[in-house]
N, C-alpha and C positions, 0 to 999 in steps of 0.2 A: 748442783753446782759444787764442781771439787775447788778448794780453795787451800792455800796455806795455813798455819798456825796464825803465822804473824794476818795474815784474811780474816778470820775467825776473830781472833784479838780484837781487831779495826772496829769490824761488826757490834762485837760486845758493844765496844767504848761507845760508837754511835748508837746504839740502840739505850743501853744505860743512862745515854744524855739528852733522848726522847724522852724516854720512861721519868726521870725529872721533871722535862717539861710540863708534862700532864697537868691541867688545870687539876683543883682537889676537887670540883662538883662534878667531874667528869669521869675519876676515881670510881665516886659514889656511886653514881648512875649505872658508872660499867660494873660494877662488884652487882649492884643490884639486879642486874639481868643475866649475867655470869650466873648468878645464886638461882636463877628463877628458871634459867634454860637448862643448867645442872640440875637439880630437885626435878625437871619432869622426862628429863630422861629415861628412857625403858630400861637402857642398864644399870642405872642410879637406881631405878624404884625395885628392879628383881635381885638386886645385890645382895646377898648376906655378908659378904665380909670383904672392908675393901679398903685400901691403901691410899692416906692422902696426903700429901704435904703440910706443914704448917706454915699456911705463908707468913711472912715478915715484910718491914717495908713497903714497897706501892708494888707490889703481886695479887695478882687477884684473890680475892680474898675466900680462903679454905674454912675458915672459922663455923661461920652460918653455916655450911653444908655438913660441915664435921656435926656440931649440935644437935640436926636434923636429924643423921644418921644415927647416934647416939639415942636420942630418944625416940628413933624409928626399933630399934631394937638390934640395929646390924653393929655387926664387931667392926670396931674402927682400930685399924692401922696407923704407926708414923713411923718415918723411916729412925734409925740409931745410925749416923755414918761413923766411921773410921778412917785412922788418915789410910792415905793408898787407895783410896776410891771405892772400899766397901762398904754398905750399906745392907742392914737387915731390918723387915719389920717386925715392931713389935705391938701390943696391943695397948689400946688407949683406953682408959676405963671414966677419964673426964677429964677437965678441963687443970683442974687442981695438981694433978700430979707430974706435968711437965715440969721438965730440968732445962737449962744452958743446956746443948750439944752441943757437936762440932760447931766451929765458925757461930755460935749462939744464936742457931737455931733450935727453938723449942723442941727436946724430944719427949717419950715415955721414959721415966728407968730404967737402968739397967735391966733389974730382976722383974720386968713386965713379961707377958708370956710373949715368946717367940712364935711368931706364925710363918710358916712355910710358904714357899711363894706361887707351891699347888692351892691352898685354901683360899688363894684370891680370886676375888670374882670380876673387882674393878681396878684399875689401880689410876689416879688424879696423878700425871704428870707435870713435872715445874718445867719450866723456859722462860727465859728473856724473850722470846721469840716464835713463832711459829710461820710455817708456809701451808700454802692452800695443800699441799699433799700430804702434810702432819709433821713433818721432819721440824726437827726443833734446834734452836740456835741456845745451849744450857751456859749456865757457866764455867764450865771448864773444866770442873772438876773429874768427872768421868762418870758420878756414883750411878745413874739411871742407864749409861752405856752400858756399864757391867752388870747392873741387873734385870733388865729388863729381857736378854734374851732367855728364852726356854719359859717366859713368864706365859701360862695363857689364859690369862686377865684380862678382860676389855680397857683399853686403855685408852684416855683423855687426857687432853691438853687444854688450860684453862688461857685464856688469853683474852685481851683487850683488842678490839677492833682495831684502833689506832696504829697497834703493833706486828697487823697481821703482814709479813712479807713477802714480794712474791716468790723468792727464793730464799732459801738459810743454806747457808755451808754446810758440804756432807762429807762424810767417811765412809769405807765401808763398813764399820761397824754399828753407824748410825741406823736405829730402827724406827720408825713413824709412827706416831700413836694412833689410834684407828681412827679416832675423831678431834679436831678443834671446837669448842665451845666457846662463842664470843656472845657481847650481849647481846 
């Protein structure tokens, strides 16, 4: 479904005033199975080095599986954005040493090691949104549109059943992430 800016917009604003609505046990539950269908993933468990969001606010939540990984032994990614819609990873080495980034989202440091975006095995996709063919409704900014192409990472979309769409607004720059993970 091609749609306008001002479409896309619309989109957002409704789906951001679902994603409020969400009861919080309903949060929980979904984070909970979110964490449990993620953790037994064949690509989550053969992963060595993989890319994930920090979520913030009522996003499914990246924490628990970050931890996992962490003391699975795999090299954990976060992204560092820039304004202009670039984004690089860098490596996570725990919990302690996140900063404010952009828009104050939790990144690594600056002077964390830079990981290339060949060394990635998975990479955790953010969205407002997902549809049943993986195409994601994000916020706006662009930072996953520009980096994801030339990525050849398995890559997943974390999402809440409640949020799943049958369509999300496309471009053609827009890429699909191979899988949706709901609870």
């Amino acid at each position: 479904m091609t749609v306008s800016p001002d479409g896309k917009n619309a989109m957002r604003d409704a789906v951001l005033r679902r994603i409020g609505e969400l009861p919080a046990e309903y949060i929980a539950s979904s984070d909970a199975g979110i964490f449990e269908n993620l953790s037994a993933l064949p690509e989550f468990i053969s992963a060595g080095v993989i890319l994930f969001y920090y979520s913030v606010n009522r996003e499914p939540d990246t924490r628990k599986a970050i931890g996992l990984a962490l003391r699975l032994g795999k090299t954990v990614a976060l992204p560092i954005s820039y304004r202009g819609g670039v984004m690089h990873a860098h490596e996570l080495s725990g919990d302690g040493e996140l900063r404010g980034g952009l828009h104050g989202i939790p990144a690594p440091p600056e002077n964390s090691r830079l990981i290339d975006k060949a060394e990635l095995e998975l990479i955790i996709v953010p969205a407002l949104a997902f549809d049943g063919e993986g195409f994601r409704l994000g916020y706006g900014g662009g930072y996953y549109d520009r980096y994801l192409p030339g990525a050849r990472a398995y890559t997943v979309g974390l999402a809440r059943r409640r949020l799943l769409e049958r369509a999300v607004p496309r471009e053609p720059h827009d890429i699909a992430v191979r899988r949706v993970i709901t609870e």
